[in-house]
Residue, then its C-alpha position, 0 to 999 in steps of 0.5 A: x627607596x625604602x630606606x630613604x623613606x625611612x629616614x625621611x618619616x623618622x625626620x618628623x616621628x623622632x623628636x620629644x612630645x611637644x604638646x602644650x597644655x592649654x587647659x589652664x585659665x591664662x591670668x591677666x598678669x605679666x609673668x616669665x617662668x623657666x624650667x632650671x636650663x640656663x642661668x636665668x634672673x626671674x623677669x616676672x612684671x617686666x616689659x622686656x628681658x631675655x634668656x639664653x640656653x644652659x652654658x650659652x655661648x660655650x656649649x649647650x648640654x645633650x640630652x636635655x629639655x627646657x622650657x620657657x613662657x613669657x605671659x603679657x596680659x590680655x590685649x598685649x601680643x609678645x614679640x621675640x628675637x635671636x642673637x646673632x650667635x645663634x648656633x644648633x646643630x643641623x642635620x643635612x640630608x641630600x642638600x637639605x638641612x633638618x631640625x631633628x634632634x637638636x632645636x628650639x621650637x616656639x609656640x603661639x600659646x593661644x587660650x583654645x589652642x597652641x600654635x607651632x610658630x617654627x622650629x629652629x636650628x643652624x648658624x642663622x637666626x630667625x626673623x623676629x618673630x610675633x605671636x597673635x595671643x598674650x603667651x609665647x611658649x619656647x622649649x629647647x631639646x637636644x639629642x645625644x650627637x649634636x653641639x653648638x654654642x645655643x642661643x639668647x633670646x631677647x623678647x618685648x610685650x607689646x600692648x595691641x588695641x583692636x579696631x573699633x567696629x564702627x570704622x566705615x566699610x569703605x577703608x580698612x583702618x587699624x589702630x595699634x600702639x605701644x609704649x610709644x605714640x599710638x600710630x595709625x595703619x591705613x590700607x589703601x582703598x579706592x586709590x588702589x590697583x588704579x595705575x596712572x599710566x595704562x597698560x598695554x594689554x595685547x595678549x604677547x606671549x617674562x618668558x614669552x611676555x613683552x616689555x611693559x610700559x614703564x610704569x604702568x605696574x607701579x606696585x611692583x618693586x624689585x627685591x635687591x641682595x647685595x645690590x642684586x635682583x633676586x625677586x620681585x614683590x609688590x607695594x600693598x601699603x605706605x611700608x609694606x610689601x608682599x612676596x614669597x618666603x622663599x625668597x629669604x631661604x638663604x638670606x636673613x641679614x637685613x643689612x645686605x637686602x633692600x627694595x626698589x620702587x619706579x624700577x623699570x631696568x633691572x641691571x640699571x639704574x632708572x632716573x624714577x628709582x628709589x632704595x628703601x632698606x628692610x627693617x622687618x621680615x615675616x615668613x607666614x608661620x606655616x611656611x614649608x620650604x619643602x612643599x612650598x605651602x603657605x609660600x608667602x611673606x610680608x615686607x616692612x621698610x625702614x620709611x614711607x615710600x614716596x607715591x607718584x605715578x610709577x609707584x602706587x599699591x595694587x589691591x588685596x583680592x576679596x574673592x577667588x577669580x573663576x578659571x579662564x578669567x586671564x590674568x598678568x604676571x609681572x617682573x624682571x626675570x629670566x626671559x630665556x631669549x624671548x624677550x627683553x632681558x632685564x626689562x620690566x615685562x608682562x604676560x597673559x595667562x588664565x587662570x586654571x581650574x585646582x583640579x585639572x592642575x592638579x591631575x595626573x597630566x600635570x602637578x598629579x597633587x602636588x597643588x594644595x589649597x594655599x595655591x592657584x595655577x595660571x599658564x597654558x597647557x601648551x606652555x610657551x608663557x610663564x613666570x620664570x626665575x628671577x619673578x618670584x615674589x611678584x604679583x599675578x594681576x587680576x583685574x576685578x572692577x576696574x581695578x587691579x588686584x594682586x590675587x597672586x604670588x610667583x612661588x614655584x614651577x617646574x621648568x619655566x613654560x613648559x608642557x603641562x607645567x603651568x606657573x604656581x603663585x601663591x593664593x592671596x585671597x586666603x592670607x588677607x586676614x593674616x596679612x592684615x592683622x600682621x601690619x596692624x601689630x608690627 
């Protein structure tokens, strides 16, 4: 084991200095500088341009560093994007890829602090990928073993408007704009977490869980790959949905993903079903595929859903709700015989205290505080495969809110071994001002 340990620390201890320097005042200026890699034109006092890594897309150099900053004036955000030839070499290590020596890492160069937005390497490209400051640090190290053609990255400034403060407090109300007309995003307020058709709330043991009354979840959407259930979300929004960043891990083509509201059947077709195609995908910036922390991901469809009754938008929690309080998972997935394969199904299970959850007897620390836990310790009900990305639905004042996202677990119902969900309440503010300026 020690070696393997070894092996592992140095995946984190051997790469190059990354800090960056934030001491500088940032002008008020558009600017672009590069430090000699690649054949680059000067983009100085450009809304948009790109760049590529030395000799793309024949073959980067070893052993080198570059670096890269596009700089928008105050108020204005930068927006950045791959080619899909992206190509660094990877390394793989009992079936997990790292990014060791070869990779291209970007930064939210704020002016207090810098911000690791994600380091990147492989064959697939990232999401497009925003900051929430004026300045977008890209560097790029290569290592003395790897090859690969490299990358072009495209980028765009993005001009924001902050809300006015004088917005009601009974609506969260944001206006953002472009070089386009100035667009308007609205949460939903009072109309939320408020189902036109009610639930049937029996306390029935998704594995252990019994089929929902169709339509009575009507913010939950079935994720579909290639015209396949892969996870479940939730409508927050006209265009967005909620869900877990691990159901993108190995998928990135946006053409092969689409969701599906008013669903009821997951392996039919339902007469209250609508497609709507993805056009954007954003994994929270501090994502960790291995610990599952921040496990948490944003939606944004190609068109405005249609509402009705089987399709309307639960609340985003304001509060955490205390252990006990009982709570229902959502989806369509495994329900390992127990119940009503590929139907819409729902369970009870109460929320559990962080700190049993994370005793010896069960996740023994695993459970950090991006995380909740709902389950029982005799096991028997649960969140199971095929239901990640779906809400845990809490109901506070009469109203439904997704205070969580199926994330992870070990096994599915078992002894000791509750269902983990992401914790929505501490992502409101990202999720918010994330909808507000993409």
């Amino acid at each position: 084991m020690k070696w393997l340990l070894i092996f592992v620390l140095s995946l984190f201890l051997r790469c190059p200095n990354q800090q960056v320097s934030t001491a500088e005042t940032i002008p008020d200026t558009y600017s672009f500088q590069e430090s000699g890699c690649g054949n680059n034109a000067n983009q100085t006092g450009k809304l948009f341009g790109s760049f590529t890594s030395m000799n793309y897309p024949i073959g980067y150099e070893k052993n080198s560093q570059c670096s890269w900053i596009i700089q928008a004036p105050r108020g204005w955000i930068v927006l950045a994007w791959f080619d899909d030839q992206f190509d660094i070499a990877e390394e793989k290590f009992l079936g997990r890829s790292f990014c060791r020596d070869d990779y291209v890492v970007l930064y939210d160069n704020a002016p207090v602090n810098s911000r690791m937005i994600g380091r990147y390497c492989g064959t697939q490209p990232p999401f497009p990928i925003n900051t929430m400051s004026n300045r977008m640090i890209v560097q790029f190290f290569t290592g003395t073993v790897g090859s690969g053609k490299g990358f072009k990255l495209y980028w765009r400034l993005i001009e924001v408007e902050r809300p006015s403060t004088t917005i009601p407090p009974t609506t969260t109300q944001i206006t953002y704009s472009t070089r386009h007309p100035a667009s308007t995003t609205q949460f939903p307020d009072h109309k939320c977490g408020t189902p036109a058709i009610q639930q049937n709330l029996a306390q029935n043991r998704i594995v252990g869980g019994v089929e929902a009354k169709p339509g009575s979840w009507p913010w939950v959407v079935s994720i579909h790959l290639d015209n396949s259930h892969i996870c479940g979300a939730t409508l927050i929004h006209p265009q967005w949905l909620l869900t877990a960043a691990h159901c993108f891990d190995s998928v990135r083509a946006l053409d092969r993903l689409d969701a599906r509201t008013g669903k009821h059947n997951r392996f039919s077709i339902d007469s209250t079903e609508q497609k709507y195609r993805f056009e954007r995908i954003i994994n929270h910036p501090d994502y960790n595929d291995l610990s599952s922390d921040s496990d948490i991901a944003l939606v944004k469809l190609t068109e405005v859903v249609q509402q009705g009754d089987r399709v309307s938008f639960a609340c985003l929690p304001e509060t955490d709700v205390a252990a006990g309080r009982m709570c229902y998972a959502t989806g369509m997935g495994e329900t390992q015989g127990t119940c009503c394969i590929g139907k819409m199904k729902q369970v009870a299970v109460p929320v559990i205290d962080q700190k049993v959850c994370n005793g010896t007897d069960y996740f023994n620390g695993d459970i950090t505080n991006s995380m909740m836990c709902a389950g029982y310790a005799q096991g028997g009900r649960d969140s199971c495969k095929g239901d990640s990305g779906g809400p845990l639905n809490c109901m506070v004042e009469n109203r439904w809110m997704v205070q969580g996202v199926v994330s992870w677990g070990i096994g599915c119902a078992e002894k000791n071994k509750p269902g983990i969900y992401t914790n929505v309440v501490r992502y409101v503010d990202w999720i918010k001002r994330t909808i507000a300026i993409s």
